[in-house]
N, C-alpha and C positions, 0 to 999 in steps of 0.2 A: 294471263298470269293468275295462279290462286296460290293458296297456301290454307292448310290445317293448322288451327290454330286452336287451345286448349283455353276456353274462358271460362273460368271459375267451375272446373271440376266435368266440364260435357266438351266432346271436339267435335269442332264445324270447320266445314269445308268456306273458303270466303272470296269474295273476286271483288275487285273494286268498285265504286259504287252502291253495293248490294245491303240490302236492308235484311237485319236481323232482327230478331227477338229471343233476347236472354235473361238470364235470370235477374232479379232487380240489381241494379250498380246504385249506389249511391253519392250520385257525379250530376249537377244542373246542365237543364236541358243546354245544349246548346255548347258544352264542354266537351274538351278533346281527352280520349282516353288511351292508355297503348298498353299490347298486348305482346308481352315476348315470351313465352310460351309456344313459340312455331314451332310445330311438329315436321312439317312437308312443307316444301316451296317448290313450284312448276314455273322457268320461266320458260314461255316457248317450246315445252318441249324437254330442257335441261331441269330434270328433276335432284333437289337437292334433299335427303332426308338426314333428321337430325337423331344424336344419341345423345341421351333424348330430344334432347332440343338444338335449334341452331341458335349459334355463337352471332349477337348482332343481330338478330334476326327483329323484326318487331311488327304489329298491325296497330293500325293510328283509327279510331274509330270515331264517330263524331256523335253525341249523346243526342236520341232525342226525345220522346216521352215515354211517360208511366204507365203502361196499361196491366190491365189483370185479363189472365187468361181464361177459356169457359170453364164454367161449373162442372167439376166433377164429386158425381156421387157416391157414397160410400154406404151399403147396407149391410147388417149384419143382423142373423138370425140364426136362433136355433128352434127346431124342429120338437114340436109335443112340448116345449116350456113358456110356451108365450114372452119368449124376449124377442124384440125386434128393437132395433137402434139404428139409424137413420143420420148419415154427418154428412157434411156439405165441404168442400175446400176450392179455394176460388186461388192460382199459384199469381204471384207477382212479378211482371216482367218490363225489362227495358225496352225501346226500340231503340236500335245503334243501326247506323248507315258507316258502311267501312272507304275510309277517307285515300288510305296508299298501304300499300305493303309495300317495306322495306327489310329487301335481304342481302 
């Protein structure tokens, strides 16, 4: 069984048990989170898709730490003016373990 599920603006595909990493929630580790924004639910086979969303539908997600994701770079130049500028962004993320889907 899976289901697409819409968290905070990106959809992921999810199966039970399975570890994600999303954009930061601001929820203590260890706290239960839920998601009803299901897009698609697969039980078995019987695919149920929502418009937009399904009625009742929900993902129960279990919080667990705060990480930050790699360094990505950013440079900008321009050519024959001697500008160059150089920024760094490091994004902030949850890790959530998905606890049952309920459809």
């Amino acid at each position: 069984m899976y289901a697409i599920v819409d968290i905070q603006g990106q959809q992921m595909k999810v199966e039970k048990d399975q570890k994600l990493f999303v954009h930061r929630i601001n929820a203590e580790q260890g706290a239960k989170v839920e998601f009803e924004k299901v897009l698609l639910v697969d039980k078995d086979g019987a695919v149920t898709v929502g418009a937009p969303t399904i009625d009742g539908a929900k993902v129960v997600v279990e919080v667990g730490s705060q990480v930050k994701g790699d360094k990505v770079l950013i440079f900008h130049k321009k050519r024959r003016k001697g500008h160059r500028k150089l920024n760094g962004h490091r994004q902030q993320f949850t890790e959530v373990i998905v606890k049952e889907i309920i459809a």
